[in-house]
C-alpha positions as CSV (number, residue, x, y, z in Angstrom):
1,X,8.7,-5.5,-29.8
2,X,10.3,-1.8,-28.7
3,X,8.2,1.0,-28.2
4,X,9.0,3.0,-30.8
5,X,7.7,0.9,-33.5
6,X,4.2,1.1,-31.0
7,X,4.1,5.0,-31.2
8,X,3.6,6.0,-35.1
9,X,1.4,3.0,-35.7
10,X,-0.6,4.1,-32.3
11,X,-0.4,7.8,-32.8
12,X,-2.0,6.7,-36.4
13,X,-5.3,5.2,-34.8
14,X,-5.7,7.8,-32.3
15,X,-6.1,10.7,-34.9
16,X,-8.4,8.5,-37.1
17,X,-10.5,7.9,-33.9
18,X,-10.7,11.6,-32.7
19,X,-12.0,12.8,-36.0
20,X,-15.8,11.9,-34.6
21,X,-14.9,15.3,-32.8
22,X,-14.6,16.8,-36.3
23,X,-17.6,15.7,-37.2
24,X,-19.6,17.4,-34.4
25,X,-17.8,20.5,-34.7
26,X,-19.0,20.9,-38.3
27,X,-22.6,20.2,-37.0
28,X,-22.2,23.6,-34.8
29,X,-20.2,25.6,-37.1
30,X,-21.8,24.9,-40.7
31,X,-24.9,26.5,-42.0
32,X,-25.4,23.6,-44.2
33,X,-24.1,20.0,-45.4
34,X,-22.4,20.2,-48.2
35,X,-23.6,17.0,-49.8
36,X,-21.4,16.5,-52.8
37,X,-18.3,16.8,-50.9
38,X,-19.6,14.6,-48.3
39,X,-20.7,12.0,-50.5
40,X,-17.2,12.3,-52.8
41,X,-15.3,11.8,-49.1
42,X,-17.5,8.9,-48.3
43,X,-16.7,7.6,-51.9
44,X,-12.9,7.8,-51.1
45,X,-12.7,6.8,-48.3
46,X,-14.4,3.4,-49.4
47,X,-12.2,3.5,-52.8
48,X,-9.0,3.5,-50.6
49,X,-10.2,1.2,-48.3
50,X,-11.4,-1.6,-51.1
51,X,-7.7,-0.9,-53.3
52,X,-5.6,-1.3,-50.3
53,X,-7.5,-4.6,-49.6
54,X,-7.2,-6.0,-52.5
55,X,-3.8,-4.6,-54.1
56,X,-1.9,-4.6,-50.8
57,X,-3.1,-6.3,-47.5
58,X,-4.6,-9.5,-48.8
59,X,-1.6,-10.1,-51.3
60,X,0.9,-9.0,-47.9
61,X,-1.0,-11.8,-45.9
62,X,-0.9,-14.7,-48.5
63,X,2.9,-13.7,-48.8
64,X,3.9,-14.1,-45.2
65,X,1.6,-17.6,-45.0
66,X,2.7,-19.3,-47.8
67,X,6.8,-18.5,-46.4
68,X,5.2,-19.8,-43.3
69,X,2.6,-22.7,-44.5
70,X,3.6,-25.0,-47.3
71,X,1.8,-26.0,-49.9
72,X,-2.4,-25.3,-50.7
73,X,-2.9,-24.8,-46.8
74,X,-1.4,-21.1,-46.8
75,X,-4.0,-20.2,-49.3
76,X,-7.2,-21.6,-47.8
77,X,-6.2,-20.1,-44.4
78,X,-6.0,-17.3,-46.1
79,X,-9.3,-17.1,-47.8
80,X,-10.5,-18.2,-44.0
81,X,-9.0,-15.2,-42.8
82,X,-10.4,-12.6,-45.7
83,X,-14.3,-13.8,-45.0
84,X,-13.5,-14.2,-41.4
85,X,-12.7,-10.6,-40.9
86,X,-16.0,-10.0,-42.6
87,X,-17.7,-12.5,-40.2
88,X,-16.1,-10.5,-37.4
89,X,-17.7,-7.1,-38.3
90,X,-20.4,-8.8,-40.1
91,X,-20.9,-10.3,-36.2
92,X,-20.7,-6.9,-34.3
93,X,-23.1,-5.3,-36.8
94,X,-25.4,-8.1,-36.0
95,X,-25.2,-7.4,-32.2
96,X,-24.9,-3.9,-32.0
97,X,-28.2,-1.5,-31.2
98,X,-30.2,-1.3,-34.3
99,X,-32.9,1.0,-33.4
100,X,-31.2,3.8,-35.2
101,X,-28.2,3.3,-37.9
102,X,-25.4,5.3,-36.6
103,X,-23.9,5.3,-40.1
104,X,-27.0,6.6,-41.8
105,X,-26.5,9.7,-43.6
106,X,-27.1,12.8,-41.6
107,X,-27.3,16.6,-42.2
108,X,-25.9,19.8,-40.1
109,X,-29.3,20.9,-41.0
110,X,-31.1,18.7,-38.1
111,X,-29.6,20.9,-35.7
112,X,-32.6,23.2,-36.3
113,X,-35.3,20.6,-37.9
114,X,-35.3,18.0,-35.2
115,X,-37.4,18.6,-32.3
116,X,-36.2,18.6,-28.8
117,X,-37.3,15.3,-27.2
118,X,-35.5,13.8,-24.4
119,X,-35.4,10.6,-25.8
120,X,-33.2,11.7,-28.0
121,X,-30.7,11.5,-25.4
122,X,-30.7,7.6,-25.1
123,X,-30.4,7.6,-29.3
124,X,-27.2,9.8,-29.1
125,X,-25.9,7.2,-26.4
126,X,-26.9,4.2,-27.9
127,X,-25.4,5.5,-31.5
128,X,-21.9,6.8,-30.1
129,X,-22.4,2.9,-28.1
130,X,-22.7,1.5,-31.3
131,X,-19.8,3.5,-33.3
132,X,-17.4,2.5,-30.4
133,X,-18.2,-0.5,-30.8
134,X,-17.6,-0.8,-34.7
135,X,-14.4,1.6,-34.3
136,X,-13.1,-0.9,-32.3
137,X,-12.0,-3.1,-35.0
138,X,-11.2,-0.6,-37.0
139,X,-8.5,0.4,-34.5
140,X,-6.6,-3.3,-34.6
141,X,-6.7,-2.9,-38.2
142,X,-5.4,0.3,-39.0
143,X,-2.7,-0.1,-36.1
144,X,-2.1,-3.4,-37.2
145,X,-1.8,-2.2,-40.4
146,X,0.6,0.4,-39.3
147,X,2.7,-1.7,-37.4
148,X,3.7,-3.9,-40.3
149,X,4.1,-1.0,-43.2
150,X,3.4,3.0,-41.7
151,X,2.6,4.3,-45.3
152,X,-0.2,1.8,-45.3
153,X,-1.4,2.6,-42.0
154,X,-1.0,6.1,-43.0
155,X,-3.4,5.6,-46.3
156,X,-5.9,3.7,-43.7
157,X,-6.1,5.9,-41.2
158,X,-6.9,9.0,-43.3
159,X,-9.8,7.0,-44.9
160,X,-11.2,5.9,-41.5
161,X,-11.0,9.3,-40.2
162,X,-13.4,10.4,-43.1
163,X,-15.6,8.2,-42.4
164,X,-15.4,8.9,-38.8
165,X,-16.8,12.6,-39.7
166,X,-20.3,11.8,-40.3
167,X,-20.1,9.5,-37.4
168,X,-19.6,12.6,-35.1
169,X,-22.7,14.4,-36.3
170,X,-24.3,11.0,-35.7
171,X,-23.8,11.3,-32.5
172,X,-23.6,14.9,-31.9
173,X,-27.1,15.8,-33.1
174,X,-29.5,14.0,-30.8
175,X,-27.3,14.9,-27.8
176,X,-27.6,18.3,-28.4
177,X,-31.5,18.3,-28.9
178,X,-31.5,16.3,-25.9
179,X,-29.1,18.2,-23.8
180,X,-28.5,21.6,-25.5
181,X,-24.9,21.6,-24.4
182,X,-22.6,21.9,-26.9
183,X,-19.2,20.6,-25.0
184,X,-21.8,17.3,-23.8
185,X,-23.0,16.5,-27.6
186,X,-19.1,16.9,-28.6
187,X,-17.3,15.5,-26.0
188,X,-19.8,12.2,-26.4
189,X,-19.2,12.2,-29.9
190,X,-15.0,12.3,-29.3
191,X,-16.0,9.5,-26.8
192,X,-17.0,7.0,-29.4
193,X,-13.8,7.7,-31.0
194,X,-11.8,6.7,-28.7
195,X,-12.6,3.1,-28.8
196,X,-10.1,2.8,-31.9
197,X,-6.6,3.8,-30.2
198,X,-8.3,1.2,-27.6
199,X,-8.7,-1.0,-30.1
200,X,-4.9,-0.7,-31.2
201,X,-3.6,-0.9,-27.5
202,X,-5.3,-4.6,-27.1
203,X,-3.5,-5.2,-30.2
204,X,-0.4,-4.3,-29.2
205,X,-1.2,-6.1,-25.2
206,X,-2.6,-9.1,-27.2
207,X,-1.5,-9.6,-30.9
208,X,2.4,-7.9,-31.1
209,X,4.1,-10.4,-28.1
210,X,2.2,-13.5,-30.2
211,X,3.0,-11.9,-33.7
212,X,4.6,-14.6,-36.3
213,X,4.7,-14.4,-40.0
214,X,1.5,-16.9,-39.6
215,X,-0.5,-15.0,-37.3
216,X,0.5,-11.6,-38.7
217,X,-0.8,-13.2,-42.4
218,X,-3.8,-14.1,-40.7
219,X,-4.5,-10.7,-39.3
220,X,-3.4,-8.5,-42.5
221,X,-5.7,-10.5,-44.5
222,X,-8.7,-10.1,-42.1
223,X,-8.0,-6.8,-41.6
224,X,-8.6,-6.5,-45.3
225,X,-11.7,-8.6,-45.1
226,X,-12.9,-5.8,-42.2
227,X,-12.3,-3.1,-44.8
228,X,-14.0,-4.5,-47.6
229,X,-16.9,-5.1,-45.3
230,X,-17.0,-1.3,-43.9
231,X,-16.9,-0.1,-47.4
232,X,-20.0,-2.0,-48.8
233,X,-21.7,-2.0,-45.8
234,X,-21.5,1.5,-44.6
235,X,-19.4,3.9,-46.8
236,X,-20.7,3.2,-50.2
237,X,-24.5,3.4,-48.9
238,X,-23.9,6.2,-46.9
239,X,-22.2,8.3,-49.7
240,X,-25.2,7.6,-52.2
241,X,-27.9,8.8,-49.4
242,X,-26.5,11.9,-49.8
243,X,-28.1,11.9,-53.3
244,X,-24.7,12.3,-55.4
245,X,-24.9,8.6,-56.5
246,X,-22.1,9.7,-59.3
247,X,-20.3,11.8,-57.3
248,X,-19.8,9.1,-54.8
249,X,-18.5,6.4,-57.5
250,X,-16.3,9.3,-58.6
251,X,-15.0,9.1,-55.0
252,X,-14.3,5.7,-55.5
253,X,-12.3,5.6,-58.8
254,X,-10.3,8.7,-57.2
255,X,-9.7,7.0,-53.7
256,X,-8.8,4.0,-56.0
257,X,-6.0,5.8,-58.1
258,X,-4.7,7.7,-55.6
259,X,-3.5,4.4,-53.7
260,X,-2.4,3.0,-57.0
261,X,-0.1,5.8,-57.5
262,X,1.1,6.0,-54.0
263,X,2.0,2.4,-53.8
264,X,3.9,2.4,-57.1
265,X,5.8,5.5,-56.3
266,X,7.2,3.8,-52.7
């Protein structure tokens, strides 16, 4: 596969992963969160995610396997593929440090509520460990994702990156307490961003040499499954601990239509 169909897809990823460095910059330059925009974001970003699943990725995937796969087989490796996606991430949230959610609502405001405690250090570590880890994934699926259809990567990538955001202050807050360095919290929190244009290079190392219409089915439709699993898992519950429970869902329906229109007008 030539490298220029590597650089959009890539380029992509890398922007979704760096916007954890949004999200700490906002914890040092607002005076206070702005919860129903947050939780609106949030709300999109999960409506895109769950419309693009459903409407576009999984429907892309049993395409390409029943061209490739005759008769029922195609669909039951593709129903394997949706849930196993889930079991994936479902997997990596089971193993990952649980101590403190990294994708638990936080506020700008904690910058001057929390105490400094050094131990805070080790939960800033441990949460941009554990956002690394879960933006891994997310980087094979939105390059992946890119790689077969850029416009779909594109919608994917802009709703990872807002949900990257409060992942930044995640990780930006505790540093800061424990450090009370500015460029340590935010360069640790840009860190744990970076694991998704990782996560798209092993794609293209690993997955693009070995891609046929069977295994790129496969991957589409557990990419989906992945997606569907962020948004119920962390999005949505994130977006209502904000305490705009109707804002969020407003989020949702928006996020929704918004892909509905863009993929009719393509």
């Amino acid at each position: 596969m030539e490298m220029q169909h590597f650089i959009l897809p890539f380029l992509l990823t890398l922007g979704a992963g760096l916007a954890t460095g949004i999200g700490s910059v906002i914890a040092f330059v607002a005076k206070s969160t702005n919860r129903r925009l947050l939780s609106f974001s949030l709300g999109l970003s999960g409506g895109v995610m769950i419309y693009v699943s459903f409407a576009e990725l999984m429907p892309q995937g049993a395409e390409l396997l029943t061209g490739a796969i005759a008769g029922k087989g195609a669909e039951w490796i593709n129903l394997a593929a949706f849930f196993g996606g889930m079991a994936l991430i479902g997997l990596i949230d089971h193993l990952v440090p649980s101590f403190e959610n990294p994708h638990e609502a936080h506020r700008v405001e904690e910058l001057q509520e929390r105490p400094k405690q050094m131990k805070l250090m080790r939960v800033g570590l441990m949460s941009a460990l554990a956002i690394a880890i879960h933006n891994f994934p997310e980087g094979i699926a939105t390059f992946t994702a890119g790689l077969n259809d850029p416009t779909l990567g594109l919608a994917i990538a802009l709703a990872v990156a807002i949900h990257n955001i409060p992942e930044g202050i995640a990780v930006s807050v505790p540093i800061f307490y424990a450090t009370e360095s500015r460029r340590k919290a935010f360069l640790w929190s840009l860190i744990s961003g970076l694991a998704e244009p990782l996560g798209a290079l092993v794609a293209w190392l690993v997955l693009a040499p070995l891609l046929t219409d069977t295994l790129l089915g496969c991957v589409l439709t557990g990419v989906a499954g992945i997606m569907v699993y962020i948004s119920l898992d962390e999005l949505l519950p994130a977006a209502r601990e904000y305490g705009e429970a109707h804002t969020s869902i407003l989020g949702v329906v928006v996020g929704m239509a918004i892909m509905a229109v863009s993929l009719l007008m393509l």
